[in-house]
C-alpha positions in Angstrom: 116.7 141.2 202.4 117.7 144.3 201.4 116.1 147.8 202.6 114.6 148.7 199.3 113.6 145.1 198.5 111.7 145.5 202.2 109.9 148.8 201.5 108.8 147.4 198.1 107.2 144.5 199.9 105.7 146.8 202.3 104.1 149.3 199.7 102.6 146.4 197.7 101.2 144.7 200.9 99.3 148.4 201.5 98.4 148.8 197.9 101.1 151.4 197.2 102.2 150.6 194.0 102.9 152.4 190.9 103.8 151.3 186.6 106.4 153.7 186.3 109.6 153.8 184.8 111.1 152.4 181.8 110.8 148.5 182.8 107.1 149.2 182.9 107.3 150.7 179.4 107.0 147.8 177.0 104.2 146.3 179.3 100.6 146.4 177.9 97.3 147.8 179.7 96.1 144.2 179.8 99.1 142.9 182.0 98.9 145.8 183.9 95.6 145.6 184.3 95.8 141.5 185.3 98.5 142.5 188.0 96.4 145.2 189.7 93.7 143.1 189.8 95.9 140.3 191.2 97.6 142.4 194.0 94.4 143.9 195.0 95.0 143.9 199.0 91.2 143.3 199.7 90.9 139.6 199.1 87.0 140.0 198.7 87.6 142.0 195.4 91.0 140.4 194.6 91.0 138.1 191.8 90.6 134.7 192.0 92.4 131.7 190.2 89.5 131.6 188.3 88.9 134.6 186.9 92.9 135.2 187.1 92.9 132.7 183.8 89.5 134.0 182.1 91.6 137.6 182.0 91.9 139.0 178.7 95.5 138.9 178.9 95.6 136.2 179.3 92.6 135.2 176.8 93.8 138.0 174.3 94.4 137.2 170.6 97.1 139.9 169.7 100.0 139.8 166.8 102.4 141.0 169.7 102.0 137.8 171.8 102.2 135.6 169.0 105.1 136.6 167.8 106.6 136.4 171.3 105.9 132.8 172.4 104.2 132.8 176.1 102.6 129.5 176.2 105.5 128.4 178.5 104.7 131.3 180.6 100.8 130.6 180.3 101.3 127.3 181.1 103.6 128.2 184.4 100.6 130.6 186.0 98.5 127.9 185.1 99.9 125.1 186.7 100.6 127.8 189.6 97.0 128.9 190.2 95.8 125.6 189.8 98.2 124.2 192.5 97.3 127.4 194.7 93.7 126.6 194.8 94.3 122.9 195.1 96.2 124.0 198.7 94.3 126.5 199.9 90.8 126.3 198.4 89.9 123.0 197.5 89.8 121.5 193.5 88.4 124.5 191.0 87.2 123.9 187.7 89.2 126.2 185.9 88.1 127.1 182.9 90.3 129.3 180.6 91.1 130.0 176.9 92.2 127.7 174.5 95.9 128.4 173.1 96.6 128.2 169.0 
């Protein structure tokens, strides 16, 4: 691994982590906001799988993410989560929005 690539890990272990740049930005406040609340180093206020697909990213009903297609993308982090909590925290009923 490279030395960048190992500081990077490092900051976003600590919480040291920052939405700059030009990759950040095309990226809404509602996926930013979902992958702060995911990387949350405190795993008592850290999202859950749960609440991870209740999200109103995820949930959000926007022209933008129509036109661009994520259900496969949806249905990846789904599966995902799902097979996370299956592993490590016993079946959840996951309940999350319904996709037109």
């Amino acid at each position: 691994m490279e030395g960048n690539q190992r500081d990077l890990i490092r900051k976003i272990r600590q919480g040291e982590y920052g939405f700059k740049g030009k990759d950040w930005g095309g990226i809404s406040r509602q996926a930013k906001d979902m992958i702060r609340s995911l990387l949350v180093v405190d795993t008592t206020r850290r999202y859950s799988a749960k609440k991870a697909l209740q999200h109103e990213w995820i949930c959000m009903d926007d022209y933008p993410l129509k036109r661009n297609s994520l259900l496969g993308s949806q249905r990846v982090l789904r599966t995902s989560l799902k097979k996370l909590s299956s592993n490590h925290m016993g079946p959840l009923k996951l309940k999350y929005c319904k996709t037109t």
